[in-house]
C-alpha positions, 0 to 999 in steps of 0.5 A, spaced: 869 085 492 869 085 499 866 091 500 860 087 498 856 085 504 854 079 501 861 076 500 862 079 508 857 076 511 859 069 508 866 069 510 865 071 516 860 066 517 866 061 515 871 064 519 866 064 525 865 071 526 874 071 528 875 078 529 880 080 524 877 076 518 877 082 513 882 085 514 886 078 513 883 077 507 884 084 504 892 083 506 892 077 501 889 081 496 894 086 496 899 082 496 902 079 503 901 072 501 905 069 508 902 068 515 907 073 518 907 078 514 899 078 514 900 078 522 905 084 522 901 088 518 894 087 521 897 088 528 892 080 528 896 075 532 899 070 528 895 064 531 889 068 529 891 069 522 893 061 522 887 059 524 883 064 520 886 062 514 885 055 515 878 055 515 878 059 509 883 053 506 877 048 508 872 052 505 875 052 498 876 059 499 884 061 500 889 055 498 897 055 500 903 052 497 908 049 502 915 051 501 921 049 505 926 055 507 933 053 505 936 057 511 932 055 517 929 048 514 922 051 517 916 049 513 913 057 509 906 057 507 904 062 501 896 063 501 892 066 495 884 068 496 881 064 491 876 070 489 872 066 484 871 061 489 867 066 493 862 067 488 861 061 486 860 059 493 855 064 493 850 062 488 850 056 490 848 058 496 843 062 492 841 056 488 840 052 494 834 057 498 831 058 491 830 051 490 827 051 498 822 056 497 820 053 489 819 048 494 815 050 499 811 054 493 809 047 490 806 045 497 803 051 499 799 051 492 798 042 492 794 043 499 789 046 502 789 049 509 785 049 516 787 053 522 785 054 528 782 061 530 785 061 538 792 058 537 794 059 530 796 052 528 795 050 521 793 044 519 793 040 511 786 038 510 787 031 510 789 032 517 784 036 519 778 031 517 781 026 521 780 030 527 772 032 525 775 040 523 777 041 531 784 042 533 788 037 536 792 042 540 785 046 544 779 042 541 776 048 538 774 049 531 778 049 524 776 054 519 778 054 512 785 058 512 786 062 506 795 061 504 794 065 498 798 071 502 803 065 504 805 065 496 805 070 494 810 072 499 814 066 497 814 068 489 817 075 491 822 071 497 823 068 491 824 073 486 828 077 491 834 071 491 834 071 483 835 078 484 840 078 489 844 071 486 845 076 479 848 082 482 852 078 487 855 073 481 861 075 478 
């Protein structure tokens, strides 16, 4: 799973980029479950492991339970990598960027487009017919802007998060 870039690249978007994050990770999966024992393994101070694993915990990604030592009364923690979570949270993540590009599909094909030849700036017509055809930025004139390319390139984006949502999910 965490070989998977994917799945790197998310935890480390929730880690902030903490140096160290995937090897924390990975100490949880192979059993190492308290805080220390997942610094002394890694060679990671224990306040980065603290705090990496804490911003797992906010993410819904790792979860602890709280025990007390009987001998020094101190409070332990016991953390779990919650792994279902991170694919879960990947295909929303995926569902999320296909409805935005379902949606910029939509308002590609719903308008028609004018721009302007010197500075590329692209009008709807609505916007365009307001300003008699010329640009609002140079003055120059609005020629009619073919968005067919935008949406077919919008379709593949699309078909390209589909793809990726299937072979990232569990």
């Amino acid at each position: 799973m965490l070989i998977n870039p994917v799945v790197q690249e998310m935890l480390m978007d929730i880690t902030n980029n903490e140096k160290g994050s995937i090897s924390i990770i990975e100490c949880i999966l192979n059993g190492k479950t308290f805080d220390l024992e997942i610094a002394e393994e890694t060679d990671i101070k224990l306040n980065t492991v603290r705090k990496v694993l804490y911003k797992l915990n906010d993410a819904g990604i790792a979860t602890y339970k709280k025990s007390q030592d009987p001998e020094t009364k101190w409070f332990i923690y016991s953390w779990k990598f919650e792994q279902d979570n991170v694919f879960d949270m990947i295909t929303k993540k995926y569902e999320k960027l296909s409805e935005e590009i379902e949606k910029s599909i939509e308002y590609e094909e719903a308008n028609m487009f004018f721009a302007c030849k010197s500075n590329g700036h692209r009008y709807k017509f609505e916007k365009a017919s307001e300003h008699n055809f010329s640009c609002p930025k140079c003055g120059e004139s609005l020629e009619h802007y073919d968005n067919s390319s935008n949406i077919r390139e919008l379709l593949k984006e699309k078909a390209d998060v589909v793809f990726l949502a299937k072979s990232n999910g569990k």
